[in-house]
FIKOLZA-1660 file (N, C-alpha, C; in steps of 0.1 Angstrom, whole numbers, plus 5000, padded with zeros to 4 digits):
% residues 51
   i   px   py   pz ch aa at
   1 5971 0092 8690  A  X  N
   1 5970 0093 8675  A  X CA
   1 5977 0105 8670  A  X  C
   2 5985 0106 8661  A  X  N
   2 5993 0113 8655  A  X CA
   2 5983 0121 8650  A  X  C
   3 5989 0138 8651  A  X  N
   3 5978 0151 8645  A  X CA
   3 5977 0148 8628  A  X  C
   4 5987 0140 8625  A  X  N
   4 5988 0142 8607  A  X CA
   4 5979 0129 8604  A  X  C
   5 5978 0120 8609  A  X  N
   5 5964 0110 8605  A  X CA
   5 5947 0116 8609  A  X  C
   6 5947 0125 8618  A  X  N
   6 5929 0135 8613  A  X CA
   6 5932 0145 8607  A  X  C
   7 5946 0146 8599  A  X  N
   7 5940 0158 8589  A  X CA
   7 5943 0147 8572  A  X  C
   8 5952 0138 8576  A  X  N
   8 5947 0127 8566  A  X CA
   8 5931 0128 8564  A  X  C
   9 5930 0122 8575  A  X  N
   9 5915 0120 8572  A  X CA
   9 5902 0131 8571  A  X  C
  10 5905 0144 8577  A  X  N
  10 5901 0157 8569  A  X CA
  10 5896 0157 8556  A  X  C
  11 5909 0153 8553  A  X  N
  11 5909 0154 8538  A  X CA
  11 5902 0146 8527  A  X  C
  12 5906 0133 8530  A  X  N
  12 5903 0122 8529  A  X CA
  12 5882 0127 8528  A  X  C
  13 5880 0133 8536  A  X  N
  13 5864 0133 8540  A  X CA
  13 5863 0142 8525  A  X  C
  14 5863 0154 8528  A  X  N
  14 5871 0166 8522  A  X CA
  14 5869 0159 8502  A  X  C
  15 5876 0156 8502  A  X  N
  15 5876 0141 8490  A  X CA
  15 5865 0136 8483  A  X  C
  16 5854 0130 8494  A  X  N
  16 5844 0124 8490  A  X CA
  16 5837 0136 8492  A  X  C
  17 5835 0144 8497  A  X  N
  17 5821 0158 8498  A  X CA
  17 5823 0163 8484  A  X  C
  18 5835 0165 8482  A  X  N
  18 5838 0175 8466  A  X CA
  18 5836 0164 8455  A  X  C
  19 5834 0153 8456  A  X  N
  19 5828 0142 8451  A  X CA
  19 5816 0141 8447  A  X  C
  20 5806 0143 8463  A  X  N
  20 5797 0141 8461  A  X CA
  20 5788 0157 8458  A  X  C
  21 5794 0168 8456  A  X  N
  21 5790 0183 8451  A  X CA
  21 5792 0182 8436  A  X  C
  22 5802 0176 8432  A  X  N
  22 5803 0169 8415  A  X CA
  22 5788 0162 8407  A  X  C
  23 5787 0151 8417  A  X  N
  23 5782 0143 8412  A  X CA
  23 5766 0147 8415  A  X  C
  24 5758 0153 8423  A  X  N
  24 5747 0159 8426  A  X CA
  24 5742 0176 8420  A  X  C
  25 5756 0182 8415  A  X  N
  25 5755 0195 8408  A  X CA
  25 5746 0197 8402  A  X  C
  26 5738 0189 8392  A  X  N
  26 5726 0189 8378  A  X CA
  26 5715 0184 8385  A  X  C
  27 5716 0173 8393  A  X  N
  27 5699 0169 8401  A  X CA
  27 5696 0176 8412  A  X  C
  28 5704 0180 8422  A  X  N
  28 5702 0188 8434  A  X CA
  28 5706 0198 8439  A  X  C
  29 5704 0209 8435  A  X  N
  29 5713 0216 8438  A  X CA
  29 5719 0223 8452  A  X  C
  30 5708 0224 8454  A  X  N
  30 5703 0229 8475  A  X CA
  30 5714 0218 8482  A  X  C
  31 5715 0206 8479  A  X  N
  31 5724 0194 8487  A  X CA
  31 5736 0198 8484  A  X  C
  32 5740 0202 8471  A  X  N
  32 5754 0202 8463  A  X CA
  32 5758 0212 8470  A  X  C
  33 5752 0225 8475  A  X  N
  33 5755 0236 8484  A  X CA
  33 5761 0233 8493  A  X  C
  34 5754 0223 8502  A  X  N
  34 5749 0219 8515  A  X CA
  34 5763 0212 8515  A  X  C
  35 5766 0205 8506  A  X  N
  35 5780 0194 8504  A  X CA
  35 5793 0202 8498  A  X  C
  36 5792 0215 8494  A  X  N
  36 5803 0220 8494  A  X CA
  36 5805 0231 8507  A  X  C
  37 5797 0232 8513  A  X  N
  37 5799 0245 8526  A  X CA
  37 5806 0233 8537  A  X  C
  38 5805 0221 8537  A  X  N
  38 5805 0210 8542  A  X CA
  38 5819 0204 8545  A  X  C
  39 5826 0206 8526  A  X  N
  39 5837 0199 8524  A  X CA
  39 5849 0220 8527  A  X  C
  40 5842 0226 8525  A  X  N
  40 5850 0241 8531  A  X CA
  40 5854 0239 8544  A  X  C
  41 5846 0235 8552  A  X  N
  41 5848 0227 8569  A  X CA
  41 5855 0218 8569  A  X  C
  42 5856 0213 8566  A  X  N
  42 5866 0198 8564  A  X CA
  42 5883 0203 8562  A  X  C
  43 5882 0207 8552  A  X  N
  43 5894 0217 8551  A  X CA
  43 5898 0221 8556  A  X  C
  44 5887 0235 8558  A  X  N
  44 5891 0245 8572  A  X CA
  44 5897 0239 8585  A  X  C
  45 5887 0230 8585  A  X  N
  45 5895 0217 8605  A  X CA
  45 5908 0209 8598  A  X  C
  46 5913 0209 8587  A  X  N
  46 5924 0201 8585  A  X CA
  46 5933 0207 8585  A  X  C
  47 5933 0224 8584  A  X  N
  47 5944 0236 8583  A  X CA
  47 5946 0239 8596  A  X  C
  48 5937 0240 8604  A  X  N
  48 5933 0242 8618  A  X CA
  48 5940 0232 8624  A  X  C
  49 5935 0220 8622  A  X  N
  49 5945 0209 8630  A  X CA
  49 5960 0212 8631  A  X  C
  50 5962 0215 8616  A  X  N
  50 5977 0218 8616  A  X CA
  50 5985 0228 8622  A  X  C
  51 5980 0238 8629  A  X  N
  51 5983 0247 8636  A  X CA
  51 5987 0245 8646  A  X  C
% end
């Protein structure tokens, strides 16, 4: 498997977390944390990969 299809998909993850920190912002906020420290990781491993 090609290194540039898991940081596709990194991102891709990365995508729906900052999605779901959007969309949870006003009812949860403890989760919306939880899902942006989440989608920071996601990232971080898709920079990482690239290295």
């Amino acid at each position: 498997m090609p290194k540039e299809y898991v940081v596709i998909g990194l991102l891709a993850l990365a995508g729906f977390l900052i999605g779901g920190v959007y969309s949870t912002w006003r009812t949860a906020r403890g989760l919306s944390v939880v899902l942006g420290v989440l989608t920071l990781l996601a990232i971080g491993g898709a920079i990482a990969w690239l290295q």
